[in-house]
Backbone as JSON, one array per atom type, in Angstrom:
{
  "sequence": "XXXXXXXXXXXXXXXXXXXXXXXXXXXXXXXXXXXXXXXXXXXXXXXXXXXXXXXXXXXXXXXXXXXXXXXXXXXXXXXXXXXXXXXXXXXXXXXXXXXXXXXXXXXXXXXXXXXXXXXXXXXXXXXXXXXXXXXXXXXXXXXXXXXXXXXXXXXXXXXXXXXXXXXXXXXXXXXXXXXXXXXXXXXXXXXXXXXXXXXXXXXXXXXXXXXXXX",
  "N": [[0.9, -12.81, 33.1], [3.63, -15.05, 32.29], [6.92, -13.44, 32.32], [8.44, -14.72, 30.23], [6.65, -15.54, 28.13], [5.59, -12.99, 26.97], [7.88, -11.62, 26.78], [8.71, -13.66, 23.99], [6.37, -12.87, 23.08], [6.12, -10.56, 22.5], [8.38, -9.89, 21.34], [7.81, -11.39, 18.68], [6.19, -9.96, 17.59], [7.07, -7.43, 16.81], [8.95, -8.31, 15.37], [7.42, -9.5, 13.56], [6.26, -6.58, 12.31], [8.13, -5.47, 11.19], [9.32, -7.3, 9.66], [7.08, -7.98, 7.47], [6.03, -7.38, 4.72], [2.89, -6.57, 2.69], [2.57, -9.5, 1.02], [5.31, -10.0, 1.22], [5.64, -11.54, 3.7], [7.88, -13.26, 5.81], [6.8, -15.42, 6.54], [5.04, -16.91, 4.24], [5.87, -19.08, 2.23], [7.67, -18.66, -0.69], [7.04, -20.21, -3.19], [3.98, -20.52, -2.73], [2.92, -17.81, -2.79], [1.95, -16.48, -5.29], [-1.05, -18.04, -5.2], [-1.93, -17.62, -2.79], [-1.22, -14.46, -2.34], [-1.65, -13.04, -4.99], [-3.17, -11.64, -7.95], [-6.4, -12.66, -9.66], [-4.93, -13.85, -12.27], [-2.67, -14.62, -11.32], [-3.08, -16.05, -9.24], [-4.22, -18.65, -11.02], [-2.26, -18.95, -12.73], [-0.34, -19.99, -10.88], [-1.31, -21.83, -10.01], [-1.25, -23.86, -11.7], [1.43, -23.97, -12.86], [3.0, -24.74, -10.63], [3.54, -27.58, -10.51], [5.15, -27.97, -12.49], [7.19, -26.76, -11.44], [8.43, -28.18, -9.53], [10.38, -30.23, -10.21], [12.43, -28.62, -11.02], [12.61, -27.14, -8.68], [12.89, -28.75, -6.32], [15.65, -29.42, -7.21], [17.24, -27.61, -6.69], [17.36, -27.19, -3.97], [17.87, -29.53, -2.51], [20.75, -31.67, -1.73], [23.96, -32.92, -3.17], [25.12, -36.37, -3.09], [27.93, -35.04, -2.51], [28.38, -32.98, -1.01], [30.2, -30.88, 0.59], [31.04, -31.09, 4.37], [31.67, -29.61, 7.21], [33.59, -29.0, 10.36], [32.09, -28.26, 13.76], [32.93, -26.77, 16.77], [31.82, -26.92, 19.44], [31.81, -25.21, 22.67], [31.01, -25.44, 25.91], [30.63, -24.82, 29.31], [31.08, -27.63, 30.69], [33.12, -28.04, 28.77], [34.32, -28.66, 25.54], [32.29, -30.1, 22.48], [32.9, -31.88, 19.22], [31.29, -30.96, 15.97], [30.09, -32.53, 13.07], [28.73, -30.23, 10.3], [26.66, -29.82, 7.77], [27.46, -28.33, 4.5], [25.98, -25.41, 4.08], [23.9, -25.57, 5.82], [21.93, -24.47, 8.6], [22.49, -23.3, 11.9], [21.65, -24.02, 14.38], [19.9, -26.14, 13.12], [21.49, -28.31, 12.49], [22.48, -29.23, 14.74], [20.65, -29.95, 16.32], [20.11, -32.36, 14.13], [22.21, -33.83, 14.48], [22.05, -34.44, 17.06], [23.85, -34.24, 19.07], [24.38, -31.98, 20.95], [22.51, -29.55, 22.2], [21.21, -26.2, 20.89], [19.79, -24.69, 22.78], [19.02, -23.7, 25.75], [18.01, -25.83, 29.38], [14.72, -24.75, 29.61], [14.25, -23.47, 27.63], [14.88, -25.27, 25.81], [12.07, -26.28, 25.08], [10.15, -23.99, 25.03], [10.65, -22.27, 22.28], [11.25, -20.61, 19.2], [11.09, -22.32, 16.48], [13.08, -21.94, 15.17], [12.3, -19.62, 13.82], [13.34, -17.3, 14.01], [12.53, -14.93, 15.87], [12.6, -15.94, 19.14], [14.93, -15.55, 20.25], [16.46, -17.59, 22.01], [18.11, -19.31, 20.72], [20.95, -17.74, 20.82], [23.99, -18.04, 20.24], [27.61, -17.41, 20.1], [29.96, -16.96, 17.71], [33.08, -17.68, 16.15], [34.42, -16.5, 13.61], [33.31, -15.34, 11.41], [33.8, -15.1, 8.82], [33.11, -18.17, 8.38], [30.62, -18.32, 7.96], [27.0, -17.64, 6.95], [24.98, -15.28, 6.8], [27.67, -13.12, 6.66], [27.21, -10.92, 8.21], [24.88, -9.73, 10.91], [21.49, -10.48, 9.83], [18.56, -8.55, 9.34], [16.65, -9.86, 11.12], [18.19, -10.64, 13.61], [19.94, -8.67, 14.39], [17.69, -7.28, 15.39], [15.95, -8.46, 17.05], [18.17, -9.69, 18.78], [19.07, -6.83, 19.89], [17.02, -6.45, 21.93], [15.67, -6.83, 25.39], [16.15, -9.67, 27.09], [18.14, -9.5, 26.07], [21.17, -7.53, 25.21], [23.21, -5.55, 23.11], [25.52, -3.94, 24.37], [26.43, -4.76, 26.32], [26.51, -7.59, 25.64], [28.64, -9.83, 23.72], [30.0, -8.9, 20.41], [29.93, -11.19, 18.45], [27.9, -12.29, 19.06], [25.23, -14.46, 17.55], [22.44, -15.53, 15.91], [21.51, -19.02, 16.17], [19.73, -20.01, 14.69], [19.98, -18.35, 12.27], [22.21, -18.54, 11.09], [24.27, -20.06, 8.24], [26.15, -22.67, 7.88], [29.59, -22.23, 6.69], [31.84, -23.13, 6.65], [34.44, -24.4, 8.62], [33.97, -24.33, 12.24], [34.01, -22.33, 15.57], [32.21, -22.43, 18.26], [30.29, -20.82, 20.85], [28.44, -21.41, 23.69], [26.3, -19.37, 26.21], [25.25, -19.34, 29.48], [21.96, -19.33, 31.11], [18.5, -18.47, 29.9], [17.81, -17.45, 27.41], [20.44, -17.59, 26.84], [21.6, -14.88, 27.94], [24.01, -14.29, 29.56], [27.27, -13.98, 30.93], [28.68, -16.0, 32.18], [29.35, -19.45, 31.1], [27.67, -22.1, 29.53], [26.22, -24.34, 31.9], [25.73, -26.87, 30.68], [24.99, -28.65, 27.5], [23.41, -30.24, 26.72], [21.96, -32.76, 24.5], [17.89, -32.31, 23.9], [15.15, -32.9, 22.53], [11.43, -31.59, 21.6], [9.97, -32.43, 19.96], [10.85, -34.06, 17.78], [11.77, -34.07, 14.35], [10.19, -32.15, 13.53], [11.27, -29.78, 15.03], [12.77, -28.57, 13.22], [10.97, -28.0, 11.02], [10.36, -25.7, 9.84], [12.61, -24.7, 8.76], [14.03, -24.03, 5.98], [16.32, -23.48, 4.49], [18.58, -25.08, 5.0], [20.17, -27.36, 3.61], [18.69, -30.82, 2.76], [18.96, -33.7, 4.65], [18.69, -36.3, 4.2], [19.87, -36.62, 1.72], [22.08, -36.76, 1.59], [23.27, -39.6, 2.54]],
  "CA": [[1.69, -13.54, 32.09], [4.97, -14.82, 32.6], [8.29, -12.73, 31.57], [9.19, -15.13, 29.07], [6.06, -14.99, 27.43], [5.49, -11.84, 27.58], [9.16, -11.56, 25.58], [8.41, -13.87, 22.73], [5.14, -12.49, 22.29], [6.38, -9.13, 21.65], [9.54, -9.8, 20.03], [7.27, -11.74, 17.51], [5.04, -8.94, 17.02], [8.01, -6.37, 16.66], [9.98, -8.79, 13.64], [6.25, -9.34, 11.94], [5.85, -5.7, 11.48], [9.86, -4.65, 10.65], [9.5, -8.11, 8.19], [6.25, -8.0, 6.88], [5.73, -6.41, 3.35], [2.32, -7.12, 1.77], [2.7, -10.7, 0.27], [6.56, -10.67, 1.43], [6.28, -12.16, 4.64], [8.85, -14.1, 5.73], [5.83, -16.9, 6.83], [4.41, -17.25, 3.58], [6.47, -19.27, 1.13], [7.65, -17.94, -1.76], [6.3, -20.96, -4.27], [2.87, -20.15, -3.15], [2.35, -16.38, -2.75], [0.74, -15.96, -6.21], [-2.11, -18.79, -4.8], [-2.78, -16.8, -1.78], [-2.02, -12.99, -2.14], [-2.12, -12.41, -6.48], [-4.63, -11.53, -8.43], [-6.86, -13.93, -9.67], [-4.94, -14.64, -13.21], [-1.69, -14.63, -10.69], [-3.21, -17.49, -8.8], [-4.44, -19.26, -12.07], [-0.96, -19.35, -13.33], [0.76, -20.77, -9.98], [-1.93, -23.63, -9.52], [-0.95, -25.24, -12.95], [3.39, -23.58, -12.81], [3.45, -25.26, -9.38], [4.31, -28.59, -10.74], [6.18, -28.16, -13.6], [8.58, -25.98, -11.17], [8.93, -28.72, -8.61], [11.67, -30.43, -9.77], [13.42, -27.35, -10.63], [13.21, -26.93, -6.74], [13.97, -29.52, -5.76], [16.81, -29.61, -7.4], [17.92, -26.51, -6.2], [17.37, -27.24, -3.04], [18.53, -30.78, -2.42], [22.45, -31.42, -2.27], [24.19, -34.13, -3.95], [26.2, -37.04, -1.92], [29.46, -34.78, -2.56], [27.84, -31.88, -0.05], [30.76, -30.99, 1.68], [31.32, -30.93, 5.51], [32.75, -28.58, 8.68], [33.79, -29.12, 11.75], [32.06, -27.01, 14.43], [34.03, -26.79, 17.74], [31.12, -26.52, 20.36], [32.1, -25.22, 23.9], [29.79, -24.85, 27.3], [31.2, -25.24, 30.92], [31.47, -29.16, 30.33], [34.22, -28.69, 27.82], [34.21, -28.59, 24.14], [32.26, -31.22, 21.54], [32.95, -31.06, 17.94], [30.19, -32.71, 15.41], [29.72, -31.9, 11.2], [27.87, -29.69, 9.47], [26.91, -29.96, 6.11], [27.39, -26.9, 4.05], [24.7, -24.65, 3.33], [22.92, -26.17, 7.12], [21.53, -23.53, 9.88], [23.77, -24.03, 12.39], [20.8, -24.74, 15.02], [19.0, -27.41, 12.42], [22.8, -29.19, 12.24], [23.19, -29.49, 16.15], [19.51, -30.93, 16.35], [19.9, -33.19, 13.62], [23.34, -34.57, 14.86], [21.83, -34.93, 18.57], [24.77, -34.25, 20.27], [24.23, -30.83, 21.69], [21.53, -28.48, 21.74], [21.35, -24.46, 20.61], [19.11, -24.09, 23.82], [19.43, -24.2, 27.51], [16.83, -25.33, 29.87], [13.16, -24.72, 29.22], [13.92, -22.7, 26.44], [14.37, -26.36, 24.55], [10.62, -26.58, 24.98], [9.69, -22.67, 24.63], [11.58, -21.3, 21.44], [10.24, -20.26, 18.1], [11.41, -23.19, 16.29], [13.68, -21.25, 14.01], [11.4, -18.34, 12.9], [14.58, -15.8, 14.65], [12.16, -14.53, 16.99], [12.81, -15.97, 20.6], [16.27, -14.83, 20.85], [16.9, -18.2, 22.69], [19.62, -19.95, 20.05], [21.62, -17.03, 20.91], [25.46, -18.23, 20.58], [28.83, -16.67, 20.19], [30.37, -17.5, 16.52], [34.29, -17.08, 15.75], [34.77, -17.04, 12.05], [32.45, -14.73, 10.56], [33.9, -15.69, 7.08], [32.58, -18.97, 8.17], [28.71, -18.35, 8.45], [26.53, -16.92, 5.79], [25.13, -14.3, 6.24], [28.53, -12.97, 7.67], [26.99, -9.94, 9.57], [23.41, -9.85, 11.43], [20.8, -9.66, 9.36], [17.34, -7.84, 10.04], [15.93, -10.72, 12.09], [19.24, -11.02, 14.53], [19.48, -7.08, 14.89], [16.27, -6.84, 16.17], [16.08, -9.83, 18.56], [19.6, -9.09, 20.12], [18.62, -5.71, 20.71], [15.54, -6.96, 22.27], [16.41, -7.26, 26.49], [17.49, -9.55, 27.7], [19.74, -8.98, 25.22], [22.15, -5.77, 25.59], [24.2, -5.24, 22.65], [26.6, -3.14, 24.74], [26.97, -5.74, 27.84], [27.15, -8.45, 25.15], [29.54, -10.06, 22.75], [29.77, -8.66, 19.11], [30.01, -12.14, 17.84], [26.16, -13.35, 19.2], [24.28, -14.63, 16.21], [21.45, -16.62, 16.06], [22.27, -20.34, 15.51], [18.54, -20.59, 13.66], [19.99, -18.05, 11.54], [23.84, -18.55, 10.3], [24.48, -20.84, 7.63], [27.8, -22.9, 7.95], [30.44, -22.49, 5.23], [33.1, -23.57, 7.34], [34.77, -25.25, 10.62], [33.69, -22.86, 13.83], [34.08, -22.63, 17.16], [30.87, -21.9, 18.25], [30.36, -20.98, 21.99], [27.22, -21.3, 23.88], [26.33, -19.02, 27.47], [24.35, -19.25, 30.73], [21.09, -18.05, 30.73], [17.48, -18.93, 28.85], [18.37, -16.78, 26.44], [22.11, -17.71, 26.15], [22.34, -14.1, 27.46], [24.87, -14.36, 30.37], [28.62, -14.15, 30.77], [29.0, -17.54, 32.21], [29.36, -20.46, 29.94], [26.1, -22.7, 29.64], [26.52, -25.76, 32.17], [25.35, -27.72, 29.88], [24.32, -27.93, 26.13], [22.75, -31.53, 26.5], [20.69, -32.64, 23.59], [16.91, -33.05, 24.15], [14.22, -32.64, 21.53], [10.35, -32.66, 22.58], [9.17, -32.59, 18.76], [11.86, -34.64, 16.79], [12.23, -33.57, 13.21], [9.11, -31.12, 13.64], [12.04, -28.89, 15.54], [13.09, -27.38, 12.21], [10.43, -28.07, 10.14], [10.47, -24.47, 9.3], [14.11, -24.83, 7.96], [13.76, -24.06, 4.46], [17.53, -23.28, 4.15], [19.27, -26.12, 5.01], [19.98, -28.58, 2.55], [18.28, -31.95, 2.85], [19.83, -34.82, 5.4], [18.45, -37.68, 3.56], [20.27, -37.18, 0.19], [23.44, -36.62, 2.33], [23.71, -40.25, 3.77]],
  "C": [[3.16, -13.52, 32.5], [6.1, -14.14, 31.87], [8.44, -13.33, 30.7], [8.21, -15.19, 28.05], [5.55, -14.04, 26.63], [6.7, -11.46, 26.51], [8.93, -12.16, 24.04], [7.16, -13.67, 22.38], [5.6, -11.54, 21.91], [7.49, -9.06, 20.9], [8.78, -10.43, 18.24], [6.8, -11.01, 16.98], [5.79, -7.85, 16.26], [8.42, -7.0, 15.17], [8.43, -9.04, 12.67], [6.1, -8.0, 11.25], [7.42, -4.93, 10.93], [9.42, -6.05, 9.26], [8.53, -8.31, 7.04], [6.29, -6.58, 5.67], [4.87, -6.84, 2.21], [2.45, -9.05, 2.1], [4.17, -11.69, 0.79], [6.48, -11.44, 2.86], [7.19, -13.27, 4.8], [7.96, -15.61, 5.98], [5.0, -17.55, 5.91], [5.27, -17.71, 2.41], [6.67, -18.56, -0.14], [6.54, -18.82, -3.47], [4.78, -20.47, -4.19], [2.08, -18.91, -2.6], [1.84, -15.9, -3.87], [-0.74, -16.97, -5.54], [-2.59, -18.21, -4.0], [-3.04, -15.28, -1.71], [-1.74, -12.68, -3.75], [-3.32, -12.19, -6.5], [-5.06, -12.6, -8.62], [-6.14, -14.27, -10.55], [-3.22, -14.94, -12.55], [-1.44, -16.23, -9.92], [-4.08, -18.91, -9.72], [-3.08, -20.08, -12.66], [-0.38, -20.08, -12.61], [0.5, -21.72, -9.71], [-0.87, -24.16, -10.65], [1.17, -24.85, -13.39], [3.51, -24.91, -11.39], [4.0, -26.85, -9.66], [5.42, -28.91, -11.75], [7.48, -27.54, -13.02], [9.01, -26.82, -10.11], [10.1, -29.68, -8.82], [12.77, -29.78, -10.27], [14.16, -27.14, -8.86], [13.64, -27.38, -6.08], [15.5, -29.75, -5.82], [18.21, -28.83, -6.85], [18.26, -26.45, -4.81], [18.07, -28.17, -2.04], [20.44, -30.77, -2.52], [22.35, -33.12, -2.83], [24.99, -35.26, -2.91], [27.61, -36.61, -1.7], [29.24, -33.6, -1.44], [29.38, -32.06, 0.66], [30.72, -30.8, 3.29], [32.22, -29.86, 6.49], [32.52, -29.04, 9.46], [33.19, -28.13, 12.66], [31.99, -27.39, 15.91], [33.02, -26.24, 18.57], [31.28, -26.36, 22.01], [31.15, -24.32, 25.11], [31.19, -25.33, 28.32], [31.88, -26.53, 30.37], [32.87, -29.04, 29.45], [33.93, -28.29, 26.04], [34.4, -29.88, 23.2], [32.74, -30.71, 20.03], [31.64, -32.51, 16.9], [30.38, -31.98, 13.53], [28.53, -31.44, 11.07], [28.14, -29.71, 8.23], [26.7, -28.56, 5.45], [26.46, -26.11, 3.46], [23.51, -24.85, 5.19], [22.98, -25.22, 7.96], [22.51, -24.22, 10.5], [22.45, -24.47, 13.56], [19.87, -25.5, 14.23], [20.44, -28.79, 12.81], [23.04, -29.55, 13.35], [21.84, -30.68, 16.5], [19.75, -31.91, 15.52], [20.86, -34.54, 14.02], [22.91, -35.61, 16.33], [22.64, -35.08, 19.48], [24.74, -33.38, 21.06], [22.67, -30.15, 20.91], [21.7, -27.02, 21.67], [20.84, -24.3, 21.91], [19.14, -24.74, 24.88], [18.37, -24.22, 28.15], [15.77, -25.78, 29.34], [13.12, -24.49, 28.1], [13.92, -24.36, 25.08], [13.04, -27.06, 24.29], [10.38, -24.96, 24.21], [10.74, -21.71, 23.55], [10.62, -21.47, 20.1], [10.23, -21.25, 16.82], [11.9, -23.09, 14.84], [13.6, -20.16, 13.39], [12.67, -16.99, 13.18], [13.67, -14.83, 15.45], [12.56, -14.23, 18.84], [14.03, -15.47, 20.9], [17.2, -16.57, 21.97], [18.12, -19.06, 21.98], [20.59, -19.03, 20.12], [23.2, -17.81, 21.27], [26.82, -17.77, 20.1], [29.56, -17.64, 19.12], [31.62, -17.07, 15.98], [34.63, -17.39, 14.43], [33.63, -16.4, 11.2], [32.41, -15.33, 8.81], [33.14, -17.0, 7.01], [31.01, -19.14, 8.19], [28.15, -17.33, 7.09], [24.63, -16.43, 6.41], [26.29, -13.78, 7.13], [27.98, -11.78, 8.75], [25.56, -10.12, 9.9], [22.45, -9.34, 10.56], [19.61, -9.04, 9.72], [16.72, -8.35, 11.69], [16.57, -11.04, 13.53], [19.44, -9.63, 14.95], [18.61, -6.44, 15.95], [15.98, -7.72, 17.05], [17.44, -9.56, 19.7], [19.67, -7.73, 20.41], [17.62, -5.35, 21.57], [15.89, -7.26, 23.84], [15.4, -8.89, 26.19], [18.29, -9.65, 27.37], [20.02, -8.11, 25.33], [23.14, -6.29, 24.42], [25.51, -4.37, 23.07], [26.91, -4.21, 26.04], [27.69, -7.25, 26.85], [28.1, -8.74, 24.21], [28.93, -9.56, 21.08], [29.64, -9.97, 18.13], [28.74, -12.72, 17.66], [25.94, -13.24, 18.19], [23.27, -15.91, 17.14], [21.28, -17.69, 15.82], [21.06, -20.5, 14.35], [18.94, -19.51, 12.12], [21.41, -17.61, 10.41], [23.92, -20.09, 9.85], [25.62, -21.17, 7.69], [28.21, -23.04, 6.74], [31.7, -22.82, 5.42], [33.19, -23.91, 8.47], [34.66, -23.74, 11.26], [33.61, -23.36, 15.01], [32.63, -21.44, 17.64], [30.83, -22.06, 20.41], [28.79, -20.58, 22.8], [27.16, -20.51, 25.92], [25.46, -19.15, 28.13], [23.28, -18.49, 30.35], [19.65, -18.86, 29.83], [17.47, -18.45, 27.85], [19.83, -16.87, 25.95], [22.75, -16.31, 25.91], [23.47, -13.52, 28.63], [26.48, -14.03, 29.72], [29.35, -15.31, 30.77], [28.55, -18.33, 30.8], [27.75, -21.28, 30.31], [26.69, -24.0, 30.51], [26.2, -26.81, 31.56], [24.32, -27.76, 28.23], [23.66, -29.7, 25.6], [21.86, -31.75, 25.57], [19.32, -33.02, 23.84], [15.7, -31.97, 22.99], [12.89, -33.38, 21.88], [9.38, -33.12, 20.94], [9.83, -33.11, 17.3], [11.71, -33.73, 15.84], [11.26, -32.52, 13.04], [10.02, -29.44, 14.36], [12.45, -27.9, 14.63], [12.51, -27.59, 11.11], [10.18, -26.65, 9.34], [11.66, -23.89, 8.19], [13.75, -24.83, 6.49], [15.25, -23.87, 3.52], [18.75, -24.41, 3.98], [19.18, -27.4, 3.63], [19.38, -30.34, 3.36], [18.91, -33.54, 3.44], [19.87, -35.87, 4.46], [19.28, -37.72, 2.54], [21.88, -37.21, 0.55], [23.95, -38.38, 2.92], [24.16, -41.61, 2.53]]
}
């Protein structure tokens, strides 16, 4: 098996059992975890709740056409693009959706986890902590960038995981060499290419909603 396999198989295996709790996994929605792990009068209640709470959720979820915008100041080798994010948006859903740059270098824009914070491959260098939410690493970024070929002591304190910082402001966001993005050099290139269009962050459950944005 090749090295890179070989990596996101076991980094996956490592964040299922640090994230897994019961019912909590992070892979099992929250709307329908009474349907699959309640009791039975648990999953009684959530069949016939499940619609009366959907446009609660939606609502909650959805932004309005006033969503504000940031600037985020993207620099590889090539230079530095800048494109909008809408507020509340992963910062690797917002680069895919734009299509001007990509979080990943390489192969890895075929072989990455397609958001889950596993592969370690959206790994990029984020100045403006205040601007990203969650401002410090949480569980899922911890444990992946401590994961080789990440080195928290060779690398920058700034790496985050683009699948897993929410923008709340303009950033200069810097992307490095490497399938992992875990080099010193800059990335020669942060070209956009997507092999599974909007299926790329179908996992995205955070981001607010493009469509109601336009």
């Amino acid at each position: 098996m090749k090295p890179v396999a070989i990596s996101l198989v076991v980094s996956t295996m490592l964040l299922l059992l640090v994230s897994t709790r019961r019912c909590n996994a992070f892979f099992v929605p929250v709307g329908i975890r009474p349907l699959i792990c309640g009791t039975r009068a648990d999953r009684f209640s959530g069949l016939f709740s499940s619609q009366s709470g959907m446009k609660e959720s939606e609502s909650s979820t959805n932004p309005t056409i006033s969503t504000p915008k940031h600037t985020i100041r993207w620099t590889n080798e090539e230079g530095t693009i800048e494109f909008e994010a809408y507020d509340g948006e992963l910062l690797r859903t917002a680069a895919l959706r734009r299509g001007i740059v990509s979080p990943h270098n390489g192969k890895s824009k075929l072989i990455n986890c397609r958001g889950l914070g596993t592969c370690g491959t959206c790994a990029v260098e984020i100045e403006g902590s205040d601007a990203i939410e969650p401002s410090e690493k949480n569980n899922k970024e911890r444990l992946r960038l401590s994961f080789p070929p990440h080195n928290p002591e060779r690398q920058s304190p700034r790496l985050r995981l683009a699948c897993q910082a929410q923008v709340r402001g303009d950033l200069q966001v810097t992307k490095r060499a490497g399938f992992w993005g875990q080099y010193e050099d800059l990335s020669p290139s942060s070209e956009y290419e997507t092999y599974f269009g909007d299926l790329e962050y179908l996992l995205d459950s955070r981001s607010p909603d493009e469509g109601t944005n336009r």
